[in-house]
C-alpha positions as CSV (number, residue, x, y, z in Angstrom):
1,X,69.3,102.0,114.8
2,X,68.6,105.8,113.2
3,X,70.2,107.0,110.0
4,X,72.8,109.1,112.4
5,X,74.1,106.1,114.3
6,X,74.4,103.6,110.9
7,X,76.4,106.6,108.8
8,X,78.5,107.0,111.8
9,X,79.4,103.5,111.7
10,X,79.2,102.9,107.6
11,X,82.8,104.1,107.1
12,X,84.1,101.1,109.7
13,X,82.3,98.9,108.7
14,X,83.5,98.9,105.2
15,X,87.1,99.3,106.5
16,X,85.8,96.3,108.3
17,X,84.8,93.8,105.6
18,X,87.5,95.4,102.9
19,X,90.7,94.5,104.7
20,X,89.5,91.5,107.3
21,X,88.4,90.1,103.7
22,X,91.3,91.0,101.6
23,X,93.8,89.6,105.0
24,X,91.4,86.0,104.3
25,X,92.5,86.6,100.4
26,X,96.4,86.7,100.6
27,X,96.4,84.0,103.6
28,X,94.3,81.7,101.8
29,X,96.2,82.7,98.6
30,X,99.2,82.6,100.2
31,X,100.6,85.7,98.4
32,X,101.0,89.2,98.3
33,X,100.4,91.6,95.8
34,X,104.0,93.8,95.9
35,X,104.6,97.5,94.3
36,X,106.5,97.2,91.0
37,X,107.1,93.3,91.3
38,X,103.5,91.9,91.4
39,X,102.2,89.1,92.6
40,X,104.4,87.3,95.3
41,X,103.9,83.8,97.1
42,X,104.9,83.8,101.0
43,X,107.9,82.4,100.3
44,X,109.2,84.8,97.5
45,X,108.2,87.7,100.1
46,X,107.8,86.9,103.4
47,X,108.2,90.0,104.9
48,X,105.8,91.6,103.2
49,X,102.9,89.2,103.1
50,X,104.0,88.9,106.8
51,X,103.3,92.8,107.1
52,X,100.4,93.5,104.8
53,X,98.7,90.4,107.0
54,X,99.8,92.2,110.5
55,X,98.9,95.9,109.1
56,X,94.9,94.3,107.8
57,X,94.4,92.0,110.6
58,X,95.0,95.6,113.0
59,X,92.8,97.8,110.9
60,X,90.5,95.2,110.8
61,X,90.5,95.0,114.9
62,X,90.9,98.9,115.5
63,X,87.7,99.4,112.7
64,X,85.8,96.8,115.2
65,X,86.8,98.3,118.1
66,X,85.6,101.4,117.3
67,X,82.0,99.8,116.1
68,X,81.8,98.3,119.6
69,X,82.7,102.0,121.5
70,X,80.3,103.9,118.8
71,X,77.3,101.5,119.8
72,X,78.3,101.2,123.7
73,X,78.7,104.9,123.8
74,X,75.3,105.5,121.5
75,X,73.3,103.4,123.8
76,X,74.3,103.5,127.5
77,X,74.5,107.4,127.9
């Protein structure tokens, strides 16, 4: 892998790690960190630990998504 290729991919893979590892966090923590109110459990704010899970888990898919196209693209053309 060349220096071009690995800074092309260094910004998803830290989205990556960041929110796949911070979705692990607040599910295993069962809570969720809300503006102005702090620190929630599920069941003091399920629709936002519901949403902030969804919104990670999605960013976390669409940031390896785009590492699989980046490498297919880099090496079959």
């Amino acid at each position: 892998m060349n220096a071009s290729l690995f800074w092309s991919l260094f910004g998803n893979i830290i989205g990556l790690v960041f929110c796949a590892g911070y979705a692990a966090y607040i599910f295993v923590r069962q809570g969720v960190h809300v503006r102005g109110q702090g620190w929630k459990t599920k069941q003091e704010a399920p629709k936002s630990f519901y949403f902030t899970i969804g919104i990670l888990v999605l960013v976390s898919i669409i940031s390896l998504g785009s590492i699989i196209f980046r490498l297919y693209t880099h090496y079959n053309v």
